[in-house]
N, CA, C and O atoms as a GROMACS GRO file, in nm:
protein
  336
    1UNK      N    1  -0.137  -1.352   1.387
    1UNK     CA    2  -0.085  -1.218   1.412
    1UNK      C    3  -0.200  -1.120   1.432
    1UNK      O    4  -0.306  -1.136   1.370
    2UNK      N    5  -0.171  -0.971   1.556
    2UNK     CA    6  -0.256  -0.900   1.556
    2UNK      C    7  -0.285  -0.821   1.406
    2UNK      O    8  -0.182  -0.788   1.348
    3UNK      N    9  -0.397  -0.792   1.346
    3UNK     CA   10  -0.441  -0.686   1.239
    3UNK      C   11  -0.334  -0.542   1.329
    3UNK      O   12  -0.315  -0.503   1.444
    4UNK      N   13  -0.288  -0.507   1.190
    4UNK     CA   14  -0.288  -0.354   1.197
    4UNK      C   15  -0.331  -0.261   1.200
    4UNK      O   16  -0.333  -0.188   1.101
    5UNK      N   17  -0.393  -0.219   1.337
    5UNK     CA   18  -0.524  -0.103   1.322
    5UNK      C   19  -0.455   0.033   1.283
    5UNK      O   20  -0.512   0.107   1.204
    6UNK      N   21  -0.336   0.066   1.338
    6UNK     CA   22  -0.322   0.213   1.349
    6UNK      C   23  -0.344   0.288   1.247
    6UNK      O   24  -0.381   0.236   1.142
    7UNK      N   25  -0.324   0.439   1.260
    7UNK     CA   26  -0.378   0.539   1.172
    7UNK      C   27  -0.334   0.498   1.088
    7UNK      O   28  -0.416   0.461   1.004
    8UNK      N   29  -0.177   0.474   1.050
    8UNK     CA   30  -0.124   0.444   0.880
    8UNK      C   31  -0.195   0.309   0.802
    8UNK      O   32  -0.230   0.308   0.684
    9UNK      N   33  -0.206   0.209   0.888
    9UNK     CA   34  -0.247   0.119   0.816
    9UNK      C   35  -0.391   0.115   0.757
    9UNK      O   36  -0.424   0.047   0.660
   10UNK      N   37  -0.478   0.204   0.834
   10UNK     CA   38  -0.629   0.246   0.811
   10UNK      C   39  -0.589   0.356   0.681
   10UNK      O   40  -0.620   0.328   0.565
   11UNK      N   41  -0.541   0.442   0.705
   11UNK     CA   42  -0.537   0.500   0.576
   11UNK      C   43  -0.482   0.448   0.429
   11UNK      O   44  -0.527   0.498   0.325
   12UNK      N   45  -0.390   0.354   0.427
   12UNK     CA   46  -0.354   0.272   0.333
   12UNK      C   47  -0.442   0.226   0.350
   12UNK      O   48  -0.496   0.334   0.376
   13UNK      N   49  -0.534   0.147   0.363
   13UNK     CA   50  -0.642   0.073   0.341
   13UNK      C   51  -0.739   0.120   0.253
   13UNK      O   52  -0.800   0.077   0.154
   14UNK      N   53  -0.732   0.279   0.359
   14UNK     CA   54  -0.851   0.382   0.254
   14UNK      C   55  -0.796   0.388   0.084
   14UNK      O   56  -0.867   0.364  -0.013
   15UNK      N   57  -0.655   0.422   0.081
   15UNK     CA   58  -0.588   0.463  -0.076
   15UNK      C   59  -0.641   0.309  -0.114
   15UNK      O   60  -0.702   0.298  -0.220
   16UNK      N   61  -0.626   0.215  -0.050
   16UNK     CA   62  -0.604   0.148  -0.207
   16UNK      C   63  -0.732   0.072  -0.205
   16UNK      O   64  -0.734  -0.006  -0.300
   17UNK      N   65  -0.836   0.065  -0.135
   17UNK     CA   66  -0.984   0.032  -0.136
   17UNK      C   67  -1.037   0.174  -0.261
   17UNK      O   68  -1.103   0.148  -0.362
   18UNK      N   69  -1.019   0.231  -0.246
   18UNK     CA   70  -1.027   0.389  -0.322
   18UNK      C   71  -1.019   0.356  -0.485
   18UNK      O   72  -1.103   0.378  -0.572
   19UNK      N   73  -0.873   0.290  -0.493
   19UNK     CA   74  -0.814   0.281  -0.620
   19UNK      C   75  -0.893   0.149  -0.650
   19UNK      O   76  -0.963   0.140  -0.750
   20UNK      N   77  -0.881   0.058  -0.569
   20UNK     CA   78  -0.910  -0.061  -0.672
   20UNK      C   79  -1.071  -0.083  -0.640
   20UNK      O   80  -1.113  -0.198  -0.647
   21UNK      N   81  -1.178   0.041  -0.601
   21UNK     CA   82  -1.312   0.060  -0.575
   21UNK      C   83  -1.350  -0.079  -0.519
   21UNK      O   84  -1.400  -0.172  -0.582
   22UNK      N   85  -1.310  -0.075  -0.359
   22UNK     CA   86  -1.330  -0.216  -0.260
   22UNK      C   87  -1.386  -0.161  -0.162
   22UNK      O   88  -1.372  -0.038  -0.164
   23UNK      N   89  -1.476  -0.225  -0.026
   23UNK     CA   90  -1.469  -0.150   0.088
   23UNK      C   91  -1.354  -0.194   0.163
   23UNK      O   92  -1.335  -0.312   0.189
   24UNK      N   93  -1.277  -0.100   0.200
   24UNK     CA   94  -1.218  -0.106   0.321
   24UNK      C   95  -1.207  -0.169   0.388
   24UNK      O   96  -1.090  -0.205   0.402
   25UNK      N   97  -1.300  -0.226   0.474
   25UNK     CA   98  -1.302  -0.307   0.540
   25UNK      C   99  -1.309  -0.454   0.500
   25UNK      O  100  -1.332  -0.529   0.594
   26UNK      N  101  -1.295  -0.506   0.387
   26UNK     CA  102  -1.313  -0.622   0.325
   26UNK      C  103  -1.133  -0.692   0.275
   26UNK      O  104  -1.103  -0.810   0.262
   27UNK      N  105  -1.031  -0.556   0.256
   27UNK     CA  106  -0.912  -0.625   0.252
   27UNK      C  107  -0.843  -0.660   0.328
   27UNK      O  108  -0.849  -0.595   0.432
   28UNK      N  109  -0.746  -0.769   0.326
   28UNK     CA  110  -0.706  -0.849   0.442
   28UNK      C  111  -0.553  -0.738   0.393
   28UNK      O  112  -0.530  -0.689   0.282
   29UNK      N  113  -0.490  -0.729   0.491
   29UNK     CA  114  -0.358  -0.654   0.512
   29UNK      C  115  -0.202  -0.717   0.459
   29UNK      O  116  -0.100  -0.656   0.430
   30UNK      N  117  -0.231  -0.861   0.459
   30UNK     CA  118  -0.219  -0.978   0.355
   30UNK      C  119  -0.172  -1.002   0.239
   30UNK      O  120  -0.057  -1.009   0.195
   31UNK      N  121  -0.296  -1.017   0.185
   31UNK     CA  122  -0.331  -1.019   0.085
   31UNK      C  123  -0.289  -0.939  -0.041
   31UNK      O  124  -0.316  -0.819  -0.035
   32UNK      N  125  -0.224  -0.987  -0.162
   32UNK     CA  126  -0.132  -0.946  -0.267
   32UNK      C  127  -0.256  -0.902  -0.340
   32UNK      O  128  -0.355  -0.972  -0.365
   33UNK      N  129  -0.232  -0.756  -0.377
   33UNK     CA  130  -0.314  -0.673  -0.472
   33UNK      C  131  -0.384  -0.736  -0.598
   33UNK      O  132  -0.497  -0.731  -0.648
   34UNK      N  133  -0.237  -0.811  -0.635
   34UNK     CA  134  -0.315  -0.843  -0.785
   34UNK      C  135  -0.365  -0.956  -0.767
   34UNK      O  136  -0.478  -0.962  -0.815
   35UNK      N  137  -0.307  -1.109  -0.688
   35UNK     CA  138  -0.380  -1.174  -0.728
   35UNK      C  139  -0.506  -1.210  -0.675
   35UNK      O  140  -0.594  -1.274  -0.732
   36UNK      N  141  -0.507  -1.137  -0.496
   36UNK     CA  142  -0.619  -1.153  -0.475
   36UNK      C  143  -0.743  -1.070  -0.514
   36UNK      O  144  -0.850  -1.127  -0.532
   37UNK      N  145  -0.729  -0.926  -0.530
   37UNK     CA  146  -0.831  -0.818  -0.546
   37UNK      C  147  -0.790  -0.730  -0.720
   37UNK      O  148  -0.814  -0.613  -0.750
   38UNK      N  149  -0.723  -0.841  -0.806
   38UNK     CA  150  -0.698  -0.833  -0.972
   38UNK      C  151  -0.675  -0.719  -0.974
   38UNK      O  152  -0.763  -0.664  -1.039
   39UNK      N  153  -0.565  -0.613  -0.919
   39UNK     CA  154  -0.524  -0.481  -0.942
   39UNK      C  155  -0.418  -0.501  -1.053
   39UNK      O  156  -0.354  -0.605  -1.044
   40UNK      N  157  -0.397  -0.443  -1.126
   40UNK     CA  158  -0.301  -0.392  -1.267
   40UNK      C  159  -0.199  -0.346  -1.218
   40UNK      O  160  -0.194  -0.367  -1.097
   41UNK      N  161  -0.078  -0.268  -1.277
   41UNK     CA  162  -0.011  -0.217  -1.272
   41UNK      C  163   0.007  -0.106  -1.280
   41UNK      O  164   0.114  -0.052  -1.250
   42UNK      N  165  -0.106  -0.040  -1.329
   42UNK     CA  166  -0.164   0.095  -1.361
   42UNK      C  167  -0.235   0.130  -1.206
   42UNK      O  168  -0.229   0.238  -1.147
   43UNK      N  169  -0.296   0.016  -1.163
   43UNK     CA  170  -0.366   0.037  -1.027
   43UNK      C  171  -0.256   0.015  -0.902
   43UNK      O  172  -0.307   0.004  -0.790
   44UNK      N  173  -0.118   0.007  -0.909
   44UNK     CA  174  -0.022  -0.034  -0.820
   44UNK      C  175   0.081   0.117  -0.865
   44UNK      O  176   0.165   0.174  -0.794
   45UNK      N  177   0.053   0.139  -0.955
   45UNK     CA  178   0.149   0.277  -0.954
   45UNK      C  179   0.091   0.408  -0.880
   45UNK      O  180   0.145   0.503  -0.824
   46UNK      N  181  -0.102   0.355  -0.916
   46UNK     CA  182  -0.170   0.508  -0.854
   46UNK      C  183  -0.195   0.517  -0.699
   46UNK      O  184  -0.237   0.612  -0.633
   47UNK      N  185  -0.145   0.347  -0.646
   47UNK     CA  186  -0.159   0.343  -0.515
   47UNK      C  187  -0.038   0.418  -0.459
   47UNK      O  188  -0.042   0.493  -0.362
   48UNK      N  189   0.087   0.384  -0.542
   48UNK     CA  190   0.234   0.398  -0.487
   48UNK      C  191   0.243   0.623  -0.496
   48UNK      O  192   0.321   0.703  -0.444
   49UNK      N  193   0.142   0.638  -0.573
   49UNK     CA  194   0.114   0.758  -0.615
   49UNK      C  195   0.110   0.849  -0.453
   49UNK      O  196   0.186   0.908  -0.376
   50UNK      N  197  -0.036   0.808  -0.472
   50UNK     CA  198  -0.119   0.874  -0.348
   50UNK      C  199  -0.033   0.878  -0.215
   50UNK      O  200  -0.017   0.979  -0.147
   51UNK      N  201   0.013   0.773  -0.192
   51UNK     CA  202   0.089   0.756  -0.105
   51UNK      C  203   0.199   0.841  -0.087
   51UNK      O  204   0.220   0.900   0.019
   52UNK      N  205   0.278   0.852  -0.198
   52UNK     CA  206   0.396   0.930  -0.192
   52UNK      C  207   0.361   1.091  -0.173
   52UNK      O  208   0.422   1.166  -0.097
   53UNK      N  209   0.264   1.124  -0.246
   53UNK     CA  210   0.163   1.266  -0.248
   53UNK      C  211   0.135   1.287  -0.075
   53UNK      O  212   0.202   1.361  -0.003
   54UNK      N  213   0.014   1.197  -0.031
   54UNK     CA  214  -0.019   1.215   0.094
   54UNK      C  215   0.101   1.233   0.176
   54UNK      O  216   0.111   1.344   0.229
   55UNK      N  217   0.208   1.136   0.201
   55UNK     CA  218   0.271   1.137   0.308
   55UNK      C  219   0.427   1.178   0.274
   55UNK      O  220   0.519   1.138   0.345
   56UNK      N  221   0.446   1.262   0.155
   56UNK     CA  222   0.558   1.386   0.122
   56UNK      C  223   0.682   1.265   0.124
   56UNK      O  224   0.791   1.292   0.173
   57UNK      N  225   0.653   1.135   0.068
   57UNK     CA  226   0.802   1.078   0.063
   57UNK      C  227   0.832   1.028  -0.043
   57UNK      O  228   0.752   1.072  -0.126
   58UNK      N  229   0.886   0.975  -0.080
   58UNK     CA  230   0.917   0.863  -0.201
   58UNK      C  231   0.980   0.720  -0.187
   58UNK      O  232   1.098   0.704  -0.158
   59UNK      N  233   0.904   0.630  -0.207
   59UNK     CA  234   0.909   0.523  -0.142
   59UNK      C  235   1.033   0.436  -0.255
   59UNK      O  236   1.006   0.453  -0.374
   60UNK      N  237   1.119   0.376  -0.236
   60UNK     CA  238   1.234   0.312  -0.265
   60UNK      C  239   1.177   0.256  -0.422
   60UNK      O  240   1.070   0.196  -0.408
   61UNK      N  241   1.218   0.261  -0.547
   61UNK     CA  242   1.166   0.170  -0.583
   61UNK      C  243   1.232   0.096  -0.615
   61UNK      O  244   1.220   0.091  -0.738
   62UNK      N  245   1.339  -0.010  -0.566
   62UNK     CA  246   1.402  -0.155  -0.574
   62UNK      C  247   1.307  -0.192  -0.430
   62UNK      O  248   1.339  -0.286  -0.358
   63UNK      N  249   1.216  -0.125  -0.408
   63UNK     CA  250   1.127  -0.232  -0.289
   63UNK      C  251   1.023  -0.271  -0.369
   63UNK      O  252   0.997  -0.391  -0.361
   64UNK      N  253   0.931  -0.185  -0.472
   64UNK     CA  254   0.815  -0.218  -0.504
   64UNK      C  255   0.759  -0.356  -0.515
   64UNK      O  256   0.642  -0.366  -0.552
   65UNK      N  257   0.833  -0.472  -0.487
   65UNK     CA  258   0.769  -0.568  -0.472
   65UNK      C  259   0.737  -0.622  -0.326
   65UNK      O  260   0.712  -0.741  -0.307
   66UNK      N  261   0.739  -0.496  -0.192
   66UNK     CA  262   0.638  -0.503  -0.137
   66UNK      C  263   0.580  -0.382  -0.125
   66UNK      O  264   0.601  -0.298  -0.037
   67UNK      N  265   0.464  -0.370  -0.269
   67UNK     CA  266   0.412  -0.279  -0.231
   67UNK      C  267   0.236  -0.356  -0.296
   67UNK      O  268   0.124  -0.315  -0.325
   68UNK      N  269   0.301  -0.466  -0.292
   68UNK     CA  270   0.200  -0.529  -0.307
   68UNK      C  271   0.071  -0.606  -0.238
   68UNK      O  272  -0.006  -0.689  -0.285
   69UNK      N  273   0.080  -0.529  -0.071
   69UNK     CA  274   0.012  -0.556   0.013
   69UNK      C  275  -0.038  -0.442   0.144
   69UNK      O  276   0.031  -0.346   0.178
   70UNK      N  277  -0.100  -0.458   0.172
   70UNK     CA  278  -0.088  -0.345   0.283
   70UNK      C  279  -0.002  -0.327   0.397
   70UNK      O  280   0.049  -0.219   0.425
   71UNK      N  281   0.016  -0.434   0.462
   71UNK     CA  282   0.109  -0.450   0.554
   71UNK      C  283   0.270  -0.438   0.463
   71UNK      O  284   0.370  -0.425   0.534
   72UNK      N  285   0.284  -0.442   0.350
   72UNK     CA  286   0.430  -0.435   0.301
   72UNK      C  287   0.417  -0.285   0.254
   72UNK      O  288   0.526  -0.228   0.263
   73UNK      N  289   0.311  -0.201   0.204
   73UNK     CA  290   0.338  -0.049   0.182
   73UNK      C  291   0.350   0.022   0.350
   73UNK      O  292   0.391   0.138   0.359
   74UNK      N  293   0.317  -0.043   0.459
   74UNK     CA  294   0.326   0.001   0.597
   74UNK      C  295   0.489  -0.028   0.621
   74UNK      O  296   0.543   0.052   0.697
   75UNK      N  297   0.550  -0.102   0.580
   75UNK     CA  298   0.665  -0.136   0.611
   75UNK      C  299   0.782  -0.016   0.543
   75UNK      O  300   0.882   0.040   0.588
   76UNK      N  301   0.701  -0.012   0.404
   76UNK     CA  302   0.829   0.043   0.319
   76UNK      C  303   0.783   0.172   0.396
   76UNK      O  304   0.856   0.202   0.490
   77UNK      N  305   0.653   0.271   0.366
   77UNK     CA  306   0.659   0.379   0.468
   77UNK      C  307   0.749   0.425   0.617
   77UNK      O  308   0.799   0.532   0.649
   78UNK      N  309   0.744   0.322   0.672
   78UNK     CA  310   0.858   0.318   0.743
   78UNK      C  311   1.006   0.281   0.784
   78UNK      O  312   1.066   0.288   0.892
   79UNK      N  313   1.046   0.235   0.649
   79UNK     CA  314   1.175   0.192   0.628
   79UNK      C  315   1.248   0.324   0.566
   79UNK      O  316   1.215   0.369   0.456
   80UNK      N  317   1.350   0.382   0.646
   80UNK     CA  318   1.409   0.514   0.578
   80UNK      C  319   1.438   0.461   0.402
   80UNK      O  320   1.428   0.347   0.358
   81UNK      N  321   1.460   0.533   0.360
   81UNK     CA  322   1.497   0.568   0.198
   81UNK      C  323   1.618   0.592   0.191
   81UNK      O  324   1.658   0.708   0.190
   82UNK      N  325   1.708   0.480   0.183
   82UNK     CA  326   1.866   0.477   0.184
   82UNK      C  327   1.951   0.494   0.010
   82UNK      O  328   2.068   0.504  -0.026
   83UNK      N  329   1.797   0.490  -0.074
   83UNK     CA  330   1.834   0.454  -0.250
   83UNK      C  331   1.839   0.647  -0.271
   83UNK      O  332   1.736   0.708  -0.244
   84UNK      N  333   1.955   0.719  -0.315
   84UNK     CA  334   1.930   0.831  -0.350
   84UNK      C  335   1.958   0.913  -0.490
   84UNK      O  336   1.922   1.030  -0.502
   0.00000   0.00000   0.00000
């Protein structure tokens, strides 16, 4: 599959390289927070944080189990919010 370059997925990249002090450019889009790059739960709430802060939404939480990747916080960002 092509990488996800666009703006959203580069900036999720930035939040959670940020949080879990990685470069950027080293996480695969993939790749599950905790078991590949040992993020906590404390480090998966401040990602789900920023996110919701930066981009004024609130992301579902009966999804949070994909928010455990980059390409799955790109998804839920764009999946309307049907839980109210």
């Amino acid at each position: 599959t092509m990488p996800n370059t666009d703006h959203t997925t580069q900036h999720l990249r930035t939040i959670v390289a940020t949080i879990l002090d990685l470069d950027p450019n080293t996480l695969d889009n993939d790749q599950d927070f905790i078991t590949t790059y040992h993020a906590d739960s404390l480090n998966l709430i401040e990602i789900i944080a920023q996110i919701e802060k930066h981009y004024h939404t609130q992301l579902p939480l009966n999804e949070h189990h994909h928010t455990r990747t980059i390409n799955g916080l790109h998804t839920l960002l764009h999946t309307p919010n049907t839980t109210n």
